[in-house]
N, C-alpha and C positions, 0 to 999 in steps of 0.2 A: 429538133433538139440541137441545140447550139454545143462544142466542146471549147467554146474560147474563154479563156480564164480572163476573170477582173480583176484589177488593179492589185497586185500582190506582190509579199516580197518575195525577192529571188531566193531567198531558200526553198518559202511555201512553191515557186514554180519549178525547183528542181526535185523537192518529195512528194508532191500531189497528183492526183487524177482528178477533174473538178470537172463539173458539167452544166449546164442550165438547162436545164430541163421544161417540158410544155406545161406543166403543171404543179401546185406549190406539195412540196413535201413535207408527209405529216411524220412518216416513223421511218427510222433505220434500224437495220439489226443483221451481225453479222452472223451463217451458220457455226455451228458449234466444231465442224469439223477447219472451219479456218476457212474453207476454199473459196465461198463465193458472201457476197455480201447485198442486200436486198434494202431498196428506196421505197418505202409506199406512197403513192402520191393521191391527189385529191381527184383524180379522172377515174381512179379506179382499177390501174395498173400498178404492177412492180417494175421495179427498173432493178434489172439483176447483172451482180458487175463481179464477173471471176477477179478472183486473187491472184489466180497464172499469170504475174505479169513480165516477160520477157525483159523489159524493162526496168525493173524494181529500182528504188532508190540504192537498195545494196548491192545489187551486180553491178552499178554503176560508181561505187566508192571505191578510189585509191588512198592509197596513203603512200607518201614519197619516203624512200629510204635513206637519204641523204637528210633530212631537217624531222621527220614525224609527220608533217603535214598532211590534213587531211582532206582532200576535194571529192565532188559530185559529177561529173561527166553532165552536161543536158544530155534529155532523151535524143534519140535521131528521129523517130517518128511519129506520129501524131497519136493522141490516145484514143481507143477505139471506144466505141458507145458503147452503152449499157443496154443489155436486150429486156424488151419491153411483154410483159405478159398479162391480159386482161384480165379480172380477175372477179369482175363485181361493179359497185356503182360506190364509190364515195361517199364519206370517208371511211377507209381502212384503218382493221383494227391489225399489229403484226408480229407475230412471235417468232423466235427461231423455234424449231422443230426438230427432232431425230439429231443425227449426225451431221446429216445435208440440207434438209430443208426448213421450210418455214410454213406457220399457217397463216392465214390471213380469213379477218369476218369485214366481211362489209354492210353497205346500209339495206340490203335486202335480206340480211337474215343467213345469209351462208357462207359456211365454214371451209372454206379449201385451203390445203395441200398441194404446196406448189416443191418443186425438185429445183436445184440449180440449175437443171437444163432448160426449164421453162414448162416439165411437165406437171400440168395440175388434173387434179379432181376434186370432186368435192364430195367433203367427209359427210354434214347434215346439212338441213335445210332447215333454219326455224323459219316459224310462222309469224314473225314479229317484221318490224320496221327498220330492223336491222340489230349488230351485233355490238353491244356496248362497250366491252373488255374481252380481251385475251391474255394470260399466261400462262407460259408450260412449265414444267419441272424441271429444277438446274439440278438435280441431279444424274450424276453418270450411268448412260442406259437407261436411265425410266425418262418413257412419253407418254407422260400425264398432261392435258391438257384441262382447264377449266376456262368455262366460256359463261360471261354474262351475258346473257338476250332474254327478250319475253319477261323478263323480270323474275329470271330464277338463275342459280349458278349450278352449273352443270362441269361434275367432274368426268372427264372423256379417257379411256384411249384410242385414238384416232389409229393406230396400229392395228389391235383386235375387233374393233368396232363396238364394245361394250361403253354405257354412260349412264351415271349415278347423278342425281338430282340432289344436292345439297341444302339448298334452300331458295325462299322465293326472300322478293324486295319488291319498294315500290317505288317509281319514279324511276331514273335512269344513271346506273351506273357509271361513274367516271372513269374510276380504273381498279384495275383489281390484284393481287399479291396474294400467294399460296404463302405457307409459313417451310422453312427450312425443314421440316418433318414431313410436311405435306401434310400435318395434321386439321392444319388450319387454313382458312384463307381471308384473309380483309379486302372489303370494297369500302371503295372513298364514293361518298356522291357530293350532291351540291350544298348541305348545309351540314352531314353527320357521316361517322366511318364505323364500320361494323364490321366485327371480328366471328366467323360462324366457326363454329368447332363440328367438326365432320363425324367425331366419338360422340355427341351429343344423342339424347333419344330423338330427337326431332328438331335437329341442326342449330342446337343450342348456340347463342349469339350475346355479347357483349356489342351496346351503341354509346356513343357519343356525340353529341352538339358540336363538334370545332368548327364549324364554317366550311366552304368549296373546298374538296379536296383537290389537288394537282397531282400529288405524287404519292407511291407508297412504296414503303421498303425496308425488309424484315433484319434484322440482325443476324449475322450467319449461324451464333448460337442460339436463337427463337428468344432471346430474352427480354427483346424488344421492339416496339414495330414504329417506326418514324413515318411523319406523316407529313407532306408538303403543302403549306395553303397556300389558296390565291389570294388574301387577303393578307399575304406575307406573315413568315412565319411558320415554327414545326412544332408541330405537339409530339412527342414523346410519349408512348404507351410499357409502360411496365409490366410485362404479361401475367405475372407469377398476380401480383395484388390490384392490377388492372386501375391502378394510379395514371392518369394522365398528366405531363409537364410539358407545361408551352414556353416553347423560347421564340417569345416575339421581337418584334422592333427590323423586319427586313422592310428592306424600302421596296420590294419587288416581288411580285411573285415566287413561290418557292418550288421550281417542277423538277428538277434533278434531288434525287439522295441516293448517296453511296456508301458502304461502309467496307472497313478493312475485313479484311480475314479473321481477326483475332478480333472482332467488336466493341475493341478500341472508340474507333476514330468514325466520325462520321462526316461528312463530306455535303455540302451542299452551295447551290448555287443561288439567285434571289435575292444578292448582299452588291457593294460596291467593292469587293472584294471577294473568293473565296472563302468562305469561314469553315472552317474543321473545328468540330467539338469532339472533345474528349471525353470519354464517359466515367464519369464518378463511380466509387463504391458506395452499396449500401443509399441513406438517404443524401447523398453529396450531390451539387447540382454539378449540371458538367460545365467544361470551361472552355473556353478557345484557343486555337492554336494556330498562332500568328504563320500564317502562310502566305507567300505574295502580296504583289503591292494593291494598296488602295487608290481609287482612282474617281472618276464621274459619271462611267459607265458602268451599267448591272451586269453580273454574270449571270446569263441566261440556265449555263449548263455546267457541272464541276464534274467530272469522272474519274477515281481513281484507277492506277493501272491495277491490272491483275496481277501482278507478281510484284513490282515495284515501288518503294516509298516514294510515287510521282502522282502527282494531278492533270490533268488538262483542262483546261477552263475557256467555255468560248464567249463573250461577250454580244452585248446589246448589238455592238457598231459592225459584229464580222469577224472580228480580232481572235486569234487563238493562241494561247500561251499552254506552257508548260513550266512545271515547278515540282521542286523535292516537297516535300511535304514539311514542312518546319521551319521550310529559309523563303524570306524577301524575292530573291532573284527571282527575275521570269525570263525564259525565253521564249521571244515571239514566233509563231509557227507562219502564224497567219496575219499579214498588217488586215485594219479595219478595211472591210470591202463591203458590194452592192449586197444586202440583205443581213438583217441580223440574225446572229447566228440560234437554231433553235433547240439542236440535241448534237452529243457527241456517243460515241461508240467504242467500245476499244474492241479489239480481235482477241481469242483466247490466250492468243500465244503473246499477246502487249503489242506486235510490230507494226500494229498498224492501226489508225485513229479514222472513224467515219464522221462525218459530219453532215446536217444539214441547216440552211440557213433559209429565210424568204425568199420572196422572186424567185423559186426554184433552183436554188441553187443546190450542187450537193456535191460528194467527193471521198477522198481517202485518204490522208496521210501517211507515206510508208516512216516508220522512227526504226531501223534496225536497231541490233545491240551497238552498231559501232555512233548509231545516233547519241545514245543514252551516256556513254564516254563525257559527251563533247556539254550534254544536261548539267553531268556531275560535276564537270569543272566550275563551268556557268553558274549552277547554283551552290557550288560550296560557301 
């Protein structure tokens, strides 16, 4: 495992931990309680990177009391690897889990439970070719997990060891989305997305034709479930009359969707640009909302923060910017480097951005609150 950074600006080399890693990485995600944060890679290991960092971008900010000014100290020491935990065979499936941990299914079929220390077990064993999807419950305290394999969706909790059979499918799961109640859950496959209601008598299911799905993701009031295609492009499902609206014309695949807390604003990547759509009342289609600039490369990935009217956006070429949400300005986190970038992350608490790009690359951005100052000027 290599820790030498590529070609980047000196900001990104004074707020990053960046690693290249033996193997390309598929999923990041950080635990729920902040502390440590988890790489899934294609070998079949996690690469698990504590948040303790002695170092932090923000123990290292001054500010001069003579002028306001603000600097970064470089680290003194070199940054330590990420500890490595076998886990399975390739490719991983990865959720956050509990407080501290995460599960992870791989392509044999099983489901483990790994700790930030690196201790795992394993929760079940299907019988299949491996495990298609994983989501847990974002809500506070409940660890509900649902798991596609075998071509059924299985609602768990890996805590008590009890698991409900929801429904079967056929073919293989792309990805999969519990609904904000947990009443519901949606799986995207390769040419249709199907919504299974769990109050159902026998896991009653809403389908549709949109093409490959890439992404899915619920509206935080369940009002509506956004769908990301590979063939560019989101459909729009209206849950209440189960109306579908497709906002076509991406020149890119569409694998990131985010939405605001208040289900507003909806956030996606896929475009030469950022695009945030705004959600209409009633029959109103939604509109856009000019945020950052346009340019010749795709945003692979958009994530809004968890507390902040901010984005982060990493592009085809490497590049990662940040922006308020409304304004043009961007600031660069990341100049264009070796592998395009392929998902971002934020930590619960905003202060910190995971990334992973090709060639193995992967990493963390620390953004304290004294980072966010220097945003708001930038993008006012």
């Amino acid at each position: 495992m290599s820790t030498t950074e590529a070609d980047t600006s000196p900001l990104f080399a004074l707020l990053a931990r960046q690693w290249r890693l033996e193997a390309e990485v598929q999923a990041c995600a950080f635990a729920r309680d902040g502390a440590s944060l988890a790489f899934a890679l294609a070998d079949g290991t996690l690469a698990i990177v504590s948040m303790d960092d002695p170092e932090a971008a923000g123990t290292r900010w001054r500010m001069s009391i003579e002028d306001g000014r603000s600097t970064i100290s470089p680290r003194a020491r070199p940054v330590s690897a990420p500890v490595r935990v076998s886990v399975g065979e390739g490719p991983l499936r990865l959720s956050a889990f509990g407080p501290s941990g995460f599960l992870v299914g791989g392509a044999i079929g099983r489901l483990v439970r790994v700790e930030a220390d690196g201790s795992a077990r394993v929760v079940v064993e299907h019988d299949c070719t491996g495990v298609d999807a994983i989501a847990t419950s974002c809500a506070a305290g409940d660890r509900t997990a649902w798991v596609a394999a075998s071509g059924c969706v299985t609602r768990y909790d890996p805590e008590g060891g009890t698991a409900r059979a929801m429904a079967r499918y056929e073919g293989s799961a792309r990805v999969i989305a519990p609904s904000p109640d947990s009443g519901r859950v949606a799986l995207g496959f390769e040419a249709s997305l199907s919504i299974v209601d769990e109050g159902g008598t026998a896991g009653e299911r809403f389908e549709t034709a949109i093409g490959p799905v890439e992404a899915l993701s619920w509206s935080p009031d369940g009002r509506r479930l956004a769908a990301g295609l590979r063939d560019g492009g989101v459909a729009l499902i209206d849950t209440a009359d189960r109306r579908v609206l497709r906002l076509p014309d991406y020149p890119a695949p569409v694998r990131t969707l985010d939405w605001s807390t208040d289900s507003r604003h909806l956030v996606t990547g896929g475009a030469f640009r950022t695009i945030i759509w705004t959600m209409g009342e009633g029959g109103e289609r939604p509109r856009t909302l000019e945020t950052g600039r346009s340019g010749f490369v795709a945003v692979e990935a958009a994530r809004l923060h968890p507390h902040l009217p901010l984005v982060a956006a990493g592009y085809e070429n490497g590049m990662i910017v940040v922006m308020a949400v409304g304004h043009r300005d961007e600031l660069v986190i990341r100049d264009p480097a070796p592998g395009g970038l392929r998902d971002l992350s934020w930590s619960t608490d905003g202060e910190h951005l995971a990334f992973h790009a090709a060639q193995g690359w992967a990493g963390v951005i620390d953004l304290p609150a004294h980072m966010f100052k220097q945003i708001d000027r930038r993008t006012a």
